[in-house]
C-alpha angles and dihedrals in degrees: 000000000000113000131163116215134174117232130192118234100254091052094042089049083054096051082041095052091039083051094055105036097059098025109253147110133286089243099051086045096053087051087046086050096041091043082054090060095060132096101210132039121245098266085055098261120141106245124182122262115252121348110306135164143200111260112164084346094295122111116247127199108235130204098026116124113255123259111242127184092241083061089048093046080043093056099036085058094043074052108048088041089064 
């Protein structure tokens, strides 16, 4: 299906850089983003949100970058300075 959408630069920058990233068109990267909104599948099926795995039976998220304490000191400065 054609569409025309208008998408903010910082949301355009993300589908560019997906594109990119795994090869692929705008297009194909938007559906990928917008699938990953979703709660269900396609075929109606819960799926889990983001790549996880099993580790000591608990889910873990994959892929994120670990939080340091030097990201947690980042984040309480950029904080405190607003």
């Amino acid at each position: 299906m054609r569409l025309t959408v208008n998408l903010e630069p910082d949301l355009y920058a993300v589908a560019v850089s997906l594109a990119k990233a795994e090869d692929c068109s705008i297009s194909a990267a938007v559906n990928k983003l917008l699938r990953r909104g979703l709660p269900t599948s396609g075929d109606g099926r819960e799926r889990p949100i983001g790549r996880t795995r099993r580790r000591n039976g608990i889910l873990v998220s994959v892929g994120g970058a670990p939080i340091t304490a030097e990201t947690i000191r980042r984040i309480e400065e950029e904080d405190d300075a607003s």
